[in-house]
C-alpha beads as a LAMMPS data file, in Angstrom:
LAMMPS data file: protein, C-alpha beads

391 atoms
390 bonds

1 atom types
1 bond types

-500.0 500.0 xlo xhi
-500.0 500.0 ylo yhi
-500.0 500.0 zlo zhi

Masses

1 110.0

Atoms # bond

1 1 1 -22.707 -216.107 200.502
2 1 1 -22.555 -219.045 198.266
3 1 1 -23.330 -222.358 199.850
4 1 1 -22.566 -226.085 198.356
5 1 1 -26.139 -228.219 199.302
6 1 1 -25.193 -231.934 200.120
7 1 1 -28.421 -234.107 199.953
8 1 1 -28.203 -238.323 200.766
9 1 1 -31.165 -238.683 203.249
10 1 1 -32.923 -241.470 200.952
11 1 1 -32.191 -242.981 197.430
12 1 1 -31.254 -238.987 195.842
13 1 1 -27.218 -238.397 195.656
14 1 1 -27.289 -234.503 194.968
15 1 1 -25.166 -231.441 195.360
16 1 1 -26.219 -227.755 194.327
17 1 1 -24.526 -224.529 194.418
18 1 1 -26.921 -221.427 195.356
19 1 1 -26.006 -217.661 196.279
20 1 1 -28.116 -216.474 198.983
21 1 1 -28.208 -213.476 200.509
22 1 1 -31.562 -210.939 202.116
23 1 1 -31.013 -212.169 205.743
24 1 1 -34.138 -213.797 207.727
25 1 1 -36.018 -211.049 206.969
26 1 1 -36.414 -211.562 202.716
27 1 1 -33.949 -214.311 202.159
28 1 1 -33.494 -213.971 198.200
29 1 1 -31.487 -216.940 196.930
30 1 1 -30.014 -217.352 192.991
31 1 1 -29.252 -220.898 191.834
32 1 1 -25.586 -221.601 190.359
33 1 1 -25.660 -225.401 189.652
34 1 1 -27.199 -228.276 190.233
35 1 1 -26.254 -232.011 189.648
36 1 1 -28.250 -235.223 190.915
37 1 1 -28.308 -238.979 190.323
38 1 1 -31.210 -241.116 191.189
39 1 1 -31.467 -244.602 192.755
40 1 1 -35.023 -245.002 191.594
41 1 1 -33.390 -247.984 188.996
42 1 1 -31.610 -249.685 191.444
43 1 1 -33.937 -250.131 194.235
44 1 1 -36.862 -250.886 191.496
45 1 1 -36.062 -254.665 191.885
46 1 1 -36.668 -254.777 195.672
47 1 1 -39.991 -252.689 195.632
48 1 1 -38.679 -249.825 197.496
49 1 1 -35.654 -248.002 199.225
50 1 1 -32.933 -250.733 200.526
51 1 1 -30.729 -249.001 203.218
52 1 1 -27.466 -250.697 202.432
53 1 1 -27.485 -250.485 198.492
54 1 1 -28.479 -246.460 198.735
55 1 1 -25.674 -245.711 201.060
56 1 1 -23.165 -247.690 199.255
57 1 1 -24.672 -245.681 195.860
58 1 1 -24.165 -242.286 197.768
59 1 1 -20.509 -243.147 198.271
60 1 1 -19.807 -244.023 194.598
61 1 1 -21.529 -240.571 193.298
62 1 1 -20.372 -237.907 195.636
63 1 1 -17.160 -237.169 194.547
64 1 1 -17.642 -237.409 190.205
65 1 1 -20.952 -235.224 190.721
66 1 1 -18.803 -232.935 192.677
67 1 1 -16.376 -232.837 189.804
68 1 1 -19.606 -232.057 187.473
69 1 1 -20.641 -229.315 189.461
70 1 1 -17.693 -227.396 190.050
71 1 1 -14.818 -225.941 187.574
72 1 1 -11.811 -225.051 190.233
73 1 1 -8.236 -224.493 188.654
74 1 1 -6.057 -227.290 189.940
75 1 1 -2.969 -226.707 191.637
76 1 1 0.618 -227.642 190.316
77 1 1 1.157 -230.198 193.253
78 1 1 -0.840 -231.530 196.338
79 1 1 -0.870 -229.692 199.148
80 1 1 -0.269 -231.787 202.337
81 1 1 -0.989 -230.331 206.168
82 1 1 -0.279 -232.305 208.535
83 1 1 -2.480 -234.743 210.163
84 1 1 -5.456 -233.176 207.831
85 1 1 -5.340 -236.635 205.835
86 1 1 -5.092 -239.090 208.702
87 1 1 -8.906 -236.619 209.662
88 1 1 -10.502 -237.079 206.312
89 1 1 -9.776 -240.862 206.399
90 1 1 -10.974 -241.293 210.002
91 1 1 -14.305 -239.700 208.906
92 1 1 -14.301 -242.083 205.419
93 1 1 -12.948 -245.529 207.114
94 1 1 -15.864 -246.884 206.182
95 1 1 -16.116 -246.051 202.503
96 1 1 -13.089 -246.969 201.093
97 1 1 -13.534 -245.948 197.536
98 1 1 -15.436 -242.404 198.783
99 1 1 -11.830 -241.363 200.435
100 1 1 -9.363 -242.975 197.770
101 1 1 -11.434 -240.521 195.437
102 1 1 -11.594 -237.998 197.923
103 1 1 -7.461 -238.103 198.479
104 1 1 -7.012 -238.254 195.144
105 1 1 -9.522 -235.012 193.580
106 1 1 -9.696 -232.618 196.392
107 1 1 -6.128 -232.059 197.503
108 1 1 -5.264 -231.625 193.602
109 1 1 -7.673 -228.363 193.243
110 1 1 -7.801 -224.907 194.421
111 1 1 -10.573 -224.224 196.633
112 1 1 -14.015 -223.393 195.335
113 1 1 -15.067 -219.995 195.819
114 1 1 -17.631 -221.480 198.160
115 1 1 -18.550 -219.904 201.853
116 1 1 -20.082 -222.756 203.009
117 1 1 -21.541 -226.427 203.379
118 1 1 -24.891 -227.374 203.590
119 1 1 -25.492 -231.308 204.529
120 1 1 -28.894 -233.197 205.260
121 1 1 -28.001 -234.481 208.395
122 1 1 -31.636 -235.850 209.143
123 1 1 -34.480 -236.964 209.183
124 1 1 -33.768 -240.219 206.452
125 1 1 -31.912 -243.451 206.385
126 1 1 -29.203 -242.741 209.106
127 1 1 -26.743 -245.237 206.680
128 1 1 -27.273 -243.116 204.014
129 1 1 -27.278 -239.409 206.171
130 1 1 -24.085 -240.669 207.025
131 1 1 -22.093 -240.809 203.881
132 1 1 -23.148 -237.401 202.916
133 1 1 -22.590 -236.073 206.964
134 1 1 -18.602 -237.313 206.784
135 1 1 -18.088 -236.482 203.484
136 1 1 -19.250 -232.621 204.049
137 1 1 -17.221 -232.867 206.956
138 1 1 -14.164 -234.156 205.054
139 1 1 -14.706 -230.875 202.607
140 1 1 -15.410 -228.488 205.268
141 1 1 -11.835 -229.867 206.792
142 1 1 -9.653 -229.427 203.277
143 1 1 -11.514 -225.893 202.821
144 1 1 -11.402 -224.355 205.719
145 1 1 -15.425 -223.384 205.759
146 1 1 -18.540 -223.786 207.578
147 1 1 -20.341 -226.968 207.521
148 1 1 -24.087 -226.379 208.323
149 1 1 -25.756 -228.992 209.755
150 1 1 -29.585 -229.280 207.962
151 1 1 -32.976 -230.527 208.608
152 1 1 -34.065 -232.220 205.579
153 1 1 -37.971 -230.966 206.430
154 1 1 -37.212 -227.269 206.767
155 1 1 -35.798 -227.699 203.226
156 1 1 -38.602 -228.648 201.716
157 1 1 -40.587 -225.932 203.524
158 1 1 -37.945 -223.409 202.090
159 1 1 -38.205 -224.719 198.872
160 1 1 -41.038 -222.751 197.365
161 1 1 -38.902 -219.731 197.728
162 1 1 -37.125 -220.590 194.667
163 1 1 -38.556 -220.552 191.212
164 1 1 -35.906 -221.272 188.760
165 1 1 -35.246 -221.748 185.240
166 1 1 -31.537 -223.428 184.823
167 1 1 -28.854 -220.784 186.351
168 1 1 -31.436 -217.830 186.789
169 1 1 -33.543 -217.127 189.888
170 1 1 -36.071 -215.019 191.618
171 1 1 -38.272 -214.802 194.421
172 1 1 -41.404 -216.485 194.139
173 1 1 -44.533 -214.378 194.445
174 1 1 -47.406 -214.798 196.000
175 1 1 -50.889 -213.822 194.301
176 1 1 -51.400 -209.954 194.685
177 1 1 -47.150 -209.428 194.600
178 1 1 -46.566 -210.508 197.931
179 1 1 -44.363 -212.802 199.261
180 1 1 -44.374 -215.473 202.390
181 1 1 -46.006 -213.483 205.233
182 1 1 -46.524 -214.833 208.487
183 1 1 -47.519 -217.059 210.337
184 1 1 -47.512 -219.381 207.869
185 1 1 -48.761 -222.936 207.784
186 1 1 -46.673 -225.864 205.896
187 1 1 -48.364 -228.949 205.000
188 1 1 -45.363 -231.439 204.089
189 1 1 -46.171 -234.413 202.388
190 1 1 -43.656 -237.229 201.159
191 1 1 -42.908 -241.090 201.907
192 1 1 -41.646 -240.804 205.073
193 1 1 -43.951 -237.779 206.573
194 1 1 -47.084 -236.258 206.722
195 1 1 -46.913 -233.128 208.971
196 1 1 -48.476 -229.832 209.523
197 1 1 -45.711 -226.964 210.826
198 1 1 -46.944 -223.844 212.325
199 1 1 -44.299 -221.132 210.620
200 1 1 -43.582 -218.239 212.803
201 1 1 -40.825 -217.007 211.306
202 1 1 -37.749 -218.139 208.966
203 1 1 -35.879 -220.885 211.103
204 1 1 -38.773 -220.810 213.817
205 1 1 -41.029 -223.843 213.262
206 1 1 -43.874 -225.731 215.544
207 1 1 -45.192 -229.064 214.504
208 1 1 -48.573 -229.017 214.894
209 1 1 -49.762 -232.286 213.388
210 1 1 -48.105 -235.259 212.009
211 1 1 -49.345 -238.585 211.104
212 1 1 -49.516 -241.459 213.393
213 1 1 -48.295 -244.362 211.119
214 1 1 -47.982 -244.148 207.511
215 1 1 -47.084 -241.017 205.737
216 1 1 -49.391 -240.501 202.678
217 1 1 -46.713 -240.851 200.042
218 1 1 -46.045 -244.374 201.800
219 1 1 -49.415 -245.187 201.815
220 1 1 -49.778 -244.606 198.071
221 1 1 -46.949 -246.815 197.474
222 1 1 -48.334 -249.971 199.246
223 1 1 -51.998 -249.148 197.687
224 1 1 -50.052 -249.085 194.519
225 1 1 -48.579 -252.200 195.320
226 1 1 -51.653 -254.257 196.309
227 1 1 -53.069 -253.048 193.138
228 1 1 -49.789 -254.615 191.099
229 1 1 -48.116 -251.350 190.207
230 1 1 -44.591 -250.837 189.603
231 1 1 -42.270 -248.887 192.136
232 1 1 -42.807 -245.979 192.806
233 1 1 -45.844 -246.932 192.962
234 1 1 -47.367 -243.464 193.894
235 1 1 -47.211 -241.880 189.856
236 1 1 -48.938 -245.209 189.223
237 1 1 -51.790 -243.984 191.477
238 1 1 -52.168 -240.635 190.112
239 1 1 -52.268 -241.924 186.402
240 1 1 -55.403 -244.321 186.892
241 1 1 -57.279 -241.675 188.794
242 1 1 -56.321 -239.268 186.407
243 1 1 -57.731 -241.491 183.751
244 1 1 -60.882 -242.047 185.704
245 1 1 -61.804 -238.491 186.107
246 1 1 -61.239 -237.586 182.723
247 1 1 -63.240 -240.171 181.305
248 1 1 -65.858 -239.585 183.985
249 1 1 -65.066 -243.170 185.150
250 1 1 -68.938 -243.903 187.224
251 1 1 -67.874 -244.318 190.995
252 1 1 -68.208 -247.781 192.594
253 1 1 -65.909 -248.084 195.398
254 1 1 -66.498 -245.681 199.203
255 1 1 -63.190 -245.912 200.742
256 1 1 -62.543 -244.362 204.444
257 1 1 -61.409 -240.650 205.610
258 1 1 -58.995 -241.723 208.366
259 1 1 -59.578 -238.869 211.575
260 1 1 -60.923 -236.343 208.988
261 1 1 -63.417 -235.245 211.821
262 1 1 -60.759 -235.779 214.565
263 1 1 -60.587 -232.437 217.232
264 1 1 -56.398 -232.308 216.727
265 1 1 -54.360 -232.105 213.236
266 1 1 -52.995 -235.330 213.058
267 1 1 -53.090 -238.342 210.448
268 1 1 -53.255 -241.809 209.938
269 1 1 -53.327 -243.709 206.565
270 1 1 -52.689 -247.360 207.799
271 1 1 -56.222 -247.913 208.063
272 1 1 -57.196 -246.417 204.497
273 1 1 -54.465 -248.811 203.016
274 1 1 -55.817 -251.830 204.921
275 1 1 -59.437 -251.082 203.623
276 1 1 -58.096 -250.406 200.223
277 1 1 -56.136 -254.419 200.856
278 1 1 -59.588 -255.768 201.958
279 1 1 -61.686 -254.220 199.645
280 1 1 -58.930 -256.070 196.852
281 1 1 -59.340 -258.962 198.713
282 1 1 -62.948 -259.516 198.612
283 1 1 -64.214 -257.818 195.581
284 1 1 -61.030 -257.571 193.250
285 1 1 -61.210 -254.964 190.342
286 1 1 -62.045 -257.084 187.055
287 1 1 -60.340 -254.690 184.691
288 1 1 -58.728 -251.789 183.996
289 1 1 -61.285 -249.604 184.416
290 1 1 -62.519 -250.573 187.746
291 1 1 -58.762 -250.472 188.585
292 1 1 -58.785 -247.021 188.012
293 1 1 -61.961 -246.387 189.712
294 1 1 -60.285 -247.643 193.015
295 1 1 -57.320 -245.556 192.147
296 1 1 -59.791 -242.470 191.819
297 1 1 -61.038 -243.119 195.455
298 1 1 -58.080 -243.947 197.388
299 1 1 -56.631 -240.774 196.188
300 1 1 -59.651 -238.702 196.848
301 1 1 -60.111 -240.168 200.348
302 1 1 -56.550 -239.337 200.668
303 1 1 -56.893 -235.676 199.524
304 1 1 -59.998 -235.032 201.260
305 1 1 -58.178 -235.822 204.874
306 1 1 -55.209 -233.698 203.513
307 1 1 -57.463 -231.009 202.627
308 1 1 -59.995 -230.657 205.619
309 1 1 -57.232 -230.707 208.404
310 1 1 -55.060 -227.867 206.332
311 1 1 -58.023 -225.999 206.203
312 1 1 -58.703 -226.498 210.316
313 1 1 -55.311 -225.867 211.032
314 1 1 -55.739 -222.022 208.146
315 1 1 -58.474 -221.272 210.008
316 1 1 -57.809 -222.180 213.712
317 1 1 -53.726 -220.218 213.499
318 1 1 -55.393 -217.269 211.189
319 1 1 -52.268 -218.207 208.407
320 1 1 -51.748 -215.557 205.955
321 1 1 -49.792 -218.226 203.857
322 1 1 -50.365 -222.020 202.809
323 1 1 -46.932 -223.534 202.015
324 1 1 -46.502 -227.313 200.667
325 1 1 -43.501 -229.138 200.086
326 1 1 -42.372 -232.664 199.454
327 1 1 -42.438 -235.574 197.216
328 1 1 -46.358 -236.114 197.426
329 1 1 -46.829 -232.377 196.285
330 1 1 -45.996 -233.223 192.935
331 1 1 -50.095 -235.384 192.647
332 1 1 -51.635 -232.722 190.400
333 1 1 -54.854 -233.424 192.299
334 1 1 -53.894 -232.465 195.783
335 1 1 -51.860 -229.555 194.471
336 1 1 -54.766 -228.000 192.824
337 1 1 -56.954 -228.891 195.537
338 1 1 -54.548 -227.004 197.817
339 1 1 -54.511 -224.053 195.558
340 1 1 -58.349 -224.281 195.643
341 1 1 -58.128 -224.082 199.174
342 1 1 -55.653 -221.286 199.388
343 1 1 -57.902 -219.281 196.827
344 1 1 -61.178 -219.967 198.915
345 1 1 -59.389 -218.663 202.551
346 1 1 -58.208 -216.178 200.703
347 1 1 -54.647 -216.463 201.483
348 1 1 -51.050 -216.677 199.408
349 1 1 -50.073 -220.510 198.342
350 1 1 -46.768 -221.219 197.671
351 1 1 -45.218 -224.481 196.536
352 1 1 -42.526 -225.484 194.647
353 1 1 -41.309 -226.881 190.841
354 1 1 -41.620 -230.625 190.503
355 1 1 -37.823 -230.539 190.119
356 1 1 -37.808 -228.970 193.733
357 1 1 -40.854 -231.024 195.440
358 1 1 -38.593 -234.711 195.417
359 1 1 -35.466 -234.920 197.614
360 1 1 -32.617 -232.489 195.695
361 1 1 -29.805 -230.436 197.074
362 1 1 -31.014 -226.897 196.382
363 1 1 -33.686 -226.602 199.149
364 1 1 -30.809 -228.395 201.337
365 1 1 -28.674 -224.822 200.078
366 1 1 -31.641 -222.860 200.920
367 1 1 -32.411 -224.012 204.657
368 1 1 -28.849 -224.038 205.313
369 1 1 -28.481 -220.566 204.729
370 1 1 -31.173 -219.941 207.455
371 1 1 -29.456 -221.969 209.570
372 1 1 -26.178 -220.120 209.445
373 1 1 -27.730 -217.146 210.042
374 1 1 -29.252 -218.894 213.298
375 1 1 -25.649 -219.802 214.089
376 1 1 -26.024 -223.782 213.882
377 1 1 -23.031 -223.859 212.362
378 1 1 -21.299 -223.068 215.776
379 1 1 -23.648 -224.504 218.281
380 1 1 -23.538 -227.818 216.553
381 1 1 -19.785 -228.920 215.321
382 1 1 -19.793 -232.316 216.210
383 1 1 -23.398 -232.650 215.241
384 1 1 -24.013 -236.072 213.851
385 1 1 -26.743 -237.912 211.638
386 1 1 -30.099 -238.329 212.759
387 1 1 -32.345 -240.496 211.273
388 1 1 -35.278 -239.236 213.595
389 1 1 -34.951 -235.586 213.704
390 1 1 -37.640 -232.965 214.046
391 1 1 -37.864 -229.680 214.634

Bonds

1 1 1 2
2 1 2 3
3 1 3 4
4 1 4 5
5 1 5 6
6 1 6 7
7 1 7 8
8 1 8 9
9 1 9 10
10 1 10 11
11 1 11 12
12 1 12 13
13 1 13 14
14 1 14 15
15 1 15 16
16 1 16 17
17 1 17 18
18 1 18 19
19 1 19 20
20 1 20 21
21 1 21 22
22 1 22 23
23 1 23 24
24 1 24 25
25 1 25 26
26 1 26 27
27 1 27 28
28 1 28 29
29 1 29 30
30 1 30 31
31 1 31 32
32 1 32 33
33 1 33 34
34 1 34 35
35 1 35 36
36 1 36 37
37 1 37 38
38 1 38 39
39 1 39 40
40 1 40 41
41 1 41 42
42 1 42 43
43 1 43 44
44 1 44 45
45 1 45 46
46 1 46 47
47 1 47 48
48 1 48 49
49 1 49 50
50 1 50 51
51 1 51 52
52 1 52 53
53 1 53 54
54 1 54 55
55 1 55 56
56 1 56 57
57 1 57 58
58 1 58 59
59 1 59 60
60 1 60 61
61 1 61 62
62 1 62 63
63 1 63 64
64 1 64 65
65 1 65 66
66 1 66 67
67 1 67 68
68 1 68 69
69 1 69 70
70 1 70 71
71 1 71 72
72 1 72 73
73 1 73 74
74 1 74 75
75 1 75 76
76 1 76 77
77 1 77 78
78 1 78 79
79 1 79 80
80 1 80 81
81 1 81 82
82 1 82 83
83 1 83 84
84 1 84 85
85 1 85 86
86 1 86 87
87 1 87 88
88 1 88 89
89 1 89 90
90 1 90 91
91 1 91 92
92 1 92 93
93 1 93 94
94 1 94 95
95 1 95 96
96 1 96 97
97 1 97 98
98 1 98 99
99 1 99 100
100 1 100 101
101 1 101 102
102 1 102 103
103 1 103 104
104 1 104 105
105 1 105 106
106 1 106 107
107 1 107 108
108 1 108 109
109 1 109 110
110 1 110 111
111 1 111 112
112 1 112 113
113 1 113 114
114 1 114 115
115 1 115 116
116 1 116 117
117 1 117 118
118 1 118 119
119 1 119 120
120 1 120 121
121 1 121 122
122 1 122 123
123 1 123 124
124 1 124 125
125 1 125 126
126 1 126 127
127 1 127 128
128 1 128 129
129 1 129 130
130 1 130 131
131 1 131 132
132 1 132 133
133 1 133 134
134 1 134 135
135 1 135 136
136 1 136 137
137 1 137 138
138 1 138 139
139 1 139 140
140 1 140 141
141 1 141 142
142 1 142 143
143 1 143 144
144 1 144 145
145 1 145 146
146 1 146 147
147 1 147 148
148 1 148 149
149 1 149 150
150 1 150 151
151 1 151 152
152 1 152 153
153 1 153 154
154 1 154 155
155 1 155 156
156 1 156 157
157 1 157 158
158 1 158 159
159 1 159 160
160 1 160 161
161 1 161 162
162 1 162 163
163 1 163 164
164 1 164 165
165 1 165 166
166 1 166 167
167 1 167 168
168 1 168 169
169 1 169 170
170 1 170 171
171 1 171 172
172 1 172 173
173 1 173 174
174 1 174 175
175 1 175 176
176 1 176 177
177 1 177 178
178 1 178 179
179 1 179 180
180 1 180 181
181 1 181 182
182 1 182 183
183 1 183 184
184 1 184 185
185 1 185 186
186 1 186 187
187 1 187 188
188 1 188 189
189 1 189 190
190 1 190 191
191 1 191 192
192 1 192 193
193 1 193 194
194 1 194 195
195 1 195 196
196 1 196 197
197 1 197 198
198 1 198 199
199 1 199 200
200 1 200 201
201 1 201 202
202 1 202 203
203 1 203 204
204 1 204 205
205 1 205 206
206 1 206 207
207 1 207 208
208 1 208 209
209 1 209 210
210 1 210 211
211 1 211 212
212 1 212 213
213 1 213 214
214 1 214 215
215 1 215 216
216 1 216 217
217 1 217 218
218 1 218 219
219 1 219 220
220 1 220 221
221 1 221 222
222 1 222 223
223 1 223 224
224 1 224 225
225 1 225 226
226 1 226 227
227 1 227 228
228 1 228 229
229 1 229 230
230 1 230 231
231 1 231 232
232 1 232 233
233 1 233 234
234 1 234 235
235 1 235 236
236 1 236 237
237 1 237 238
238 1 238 239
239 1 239 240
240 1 240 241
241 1 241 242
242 1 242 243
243 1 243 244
244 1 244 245
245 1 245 246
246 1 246 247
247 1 247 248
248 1 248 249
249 1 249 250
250 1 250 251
251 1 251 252
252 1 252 253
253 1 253 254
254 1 254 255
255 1 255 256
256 1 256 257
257 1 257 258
258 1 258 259
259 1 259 260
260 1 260 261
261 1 261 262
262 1 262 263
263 1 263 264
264 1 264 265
265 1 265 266
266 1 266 267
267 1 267 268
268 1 268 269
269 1 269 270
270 1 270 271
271 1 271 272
272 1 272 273
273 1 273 274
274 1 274 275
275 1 275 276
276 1 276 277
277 1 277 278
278 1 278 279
279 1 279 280
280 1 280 281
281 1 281 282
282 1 282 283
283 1 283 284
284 1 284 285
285 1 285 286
286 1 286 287
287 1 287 288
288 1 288 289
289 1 289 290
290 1 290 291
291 1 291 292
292 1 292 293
293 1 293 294
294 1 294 295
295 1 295 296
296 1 296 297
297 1 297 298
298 1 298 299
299 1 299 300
300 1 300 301
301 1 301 302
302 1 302 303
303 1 303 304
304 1 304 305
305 1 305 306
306 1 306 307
307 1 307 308
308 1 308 309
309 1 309 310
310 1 310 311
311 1 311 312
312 1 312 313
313 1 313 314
314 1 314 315
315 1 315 316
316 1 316 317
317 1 317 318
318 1 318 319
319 1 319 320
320 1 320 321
321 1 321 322
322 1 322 323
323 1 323 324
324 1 324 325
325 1 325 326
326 1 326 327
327 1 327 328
328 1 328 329
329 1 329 330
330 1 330 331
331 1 331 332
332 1 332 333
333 1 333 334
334 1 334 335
335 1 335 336
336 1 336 337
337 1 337 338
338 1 338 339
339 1 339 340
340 1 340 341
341 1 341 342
342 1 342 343
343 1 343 344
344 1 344 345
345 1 345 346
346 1 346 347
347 1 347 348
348 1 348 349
349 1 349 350
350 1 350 351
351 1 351 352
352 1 352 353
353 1 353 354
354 1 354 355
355 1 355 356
356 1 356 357
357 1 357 358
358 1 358 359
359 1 359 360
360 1 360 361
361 1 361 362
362 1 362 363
363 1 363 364
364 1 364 365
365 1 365 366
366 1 366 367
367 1 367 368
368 1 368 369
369 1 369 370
370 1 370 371
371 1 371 372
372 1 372 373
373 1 373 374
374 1 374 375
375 1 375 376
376 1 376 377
377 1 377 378
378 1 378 379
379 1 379 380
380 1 380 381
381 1 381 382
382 1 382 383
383 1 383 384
384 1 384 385
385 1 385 386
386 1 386 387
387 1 387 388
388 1 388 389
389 1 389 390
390 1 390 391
């Protein structure tokens, strides 16, 4: 079936065409088309994500990338049904210019040959879940097709599934041929959450740890701004420490491992910040150098918790495969230390592009497709955004 992936949970406006087809069993999937635009400009000048300017952004980009993406033959006059209008603008009231483009583009084309719609309906900003939730509904409405409600998380543990170059696909591999075997463990790492998920099967998920105030990719932000690094600061981060290992950088700073030696498989990173806002405090870095040398430590103190509960967690569920998704996975030091880890338990490792790892419609596709073949599609029609969802 080929699915259209709607993705607004944060400061990404996205949509993505994929095929999919293989069942729950070996779901294969073949990207079609992709198109994205990023807020990262916009919010630069208030340090971070700003609820109010990302959803307004989102309703200003969905329709033109949706005119990007697709090529449908238009029709020789609008088709009208009745009362199908009066629906789309009841879902759109509050984004005026998203329906007067809606009214004007969709009723003027054929319809796609698409099977179904896949929208992030949570976890994120619930403002911005929104725009994307009523617009997918307002599509799903003019089309006549499935809208599939879709946990942003279980996209981004899907996501390693596909390994694409632009408009050709296959199914990723695991070292020895093999692909995602279960159970499998996914350690998903971002700015919003840090959480270990016990994978039983396709669609069948158990969070087994999850961090108890700052996600990592948070916490690198904030450490990046104490330190006076631009947003987002987290790239910042990984370019000093890169610097200092390369250059052998000697060490001067010992930072804290936050619950590394804890008996469960949860996080916390508040307290690694703090000491990193302390240690700036008292003893400031006098250069560049040193600046890098506290970048090296916060993101090995980081890595090490990362790494040791991961490994717990391999050894404790006996995974056959070590999956990692999310913004954070795209540190080059924590994904080779996770591939170091996966090589050492002797296990497959799979994790996706860079162009996959940040927010993006594709995985959105993907996990959809799992979810319609769950049947969330039915159970769930009047589902409605969720900034707190889980599992």
């Amino acid at each position: 079936m080929i699915i259209l992936g709607i993705e607004t949970s944060c400061d990404e406006t996205a949509l993505s065409l994929i095929e999919a087809s293989g069942g729950l069993k070996e779901p294969y999937f073949e990207l079609l088309g992709f198109t994205l635009f990023s807020q990262i400009d916009i919010h630069k000048e208030y340090g971070g994500v700003f609820p109010a300017v990302a959803k307004r952004e989102h309703a200003k980009k969905l329709v033109p990338l949706l005119k990007n993406l697709l090529t449908p033959s238009p029709i020789s006059s609008q088709r009208e049904e009745i009362g199908l209008r009066e629906k789309v603008e009841g879902l759109l009231s509050r984004e005026y210019e998203l329906y007067k483009e809606f009214i004007e583009y969709i009723p003027s084309i054929e319809k796609p040959n698409i099977d179904a719609i896949a929208v992030t309906y949570g976890p994120g900003l619930e403002p911005a879940l929104w725009v994307g939730v009523n617009f997918a509904k307002a599509l799903g409405l003019y089309w006549n097709i499935p809208v599939i409600p879709t946990n942003h998380m279980e996209g981004h543990i899907i996501s390693p599934l596909l390994h694409h170059t632009p408009y050709s696909t296959f199914l990723q591999k695991g070292e020895g041929g093999a692909g995602v075997t279960f159970p499998a463990l996914a350690l998903l790492i971002s700015g919003g959450h840090t959480e270990l998920v016990l994978v039983k099967s396709w669609g069948n998920y158990e969070i087994i740890g999850k961090t108890r105030d700052d996600a990592v990719g948070e916490a690198f932000d904030k450490v990046a701004r104490i330190l006076g690094l631009p947003y987002p600061g987290g790239p910042e981060i990984s370019k000093l420490a890169h610097e200092a290992r390369i250059n052998k950088y000697q060490k001067k700073y010992i930072l804290p491992r936050p619950m590394i030696h804890s008996r469960d498989f949860d996080f916390s990173f508040s307290g690694l910040k703090t000491a990193v806002l302390y240690l700036v405090r008292d003893t400031p870095p006098q250069n560049h150098k040193e600046k890098c040398v506290l970048a090296r430590e916060f993101e090995d103190a980081a890595t090490d918790v990362l790494i040791l509960k991961t490994k717990k967690a391999i050894e404790q569920y006996s995974i056959e495969s070590l999956i990692s998704g999310g913004g954070v996975i795209a540190n080059g030091h924590i994904r080779n230390s996770l591939q170091t880890l996966a090589q050492a338990s002797k296990i497959h490792f799979f994790v996706p592009e860079i162009s996959l790892s940040t927010d993006n419609a594709t995985m959105i596709g993907m996990a959809g497709y799992i979810a319609y073949l769950h049947g969330h599609h039915v159970s769930r029609k009047d589902f409605i955004a969720n900034g707190n969802l889980s599992f």
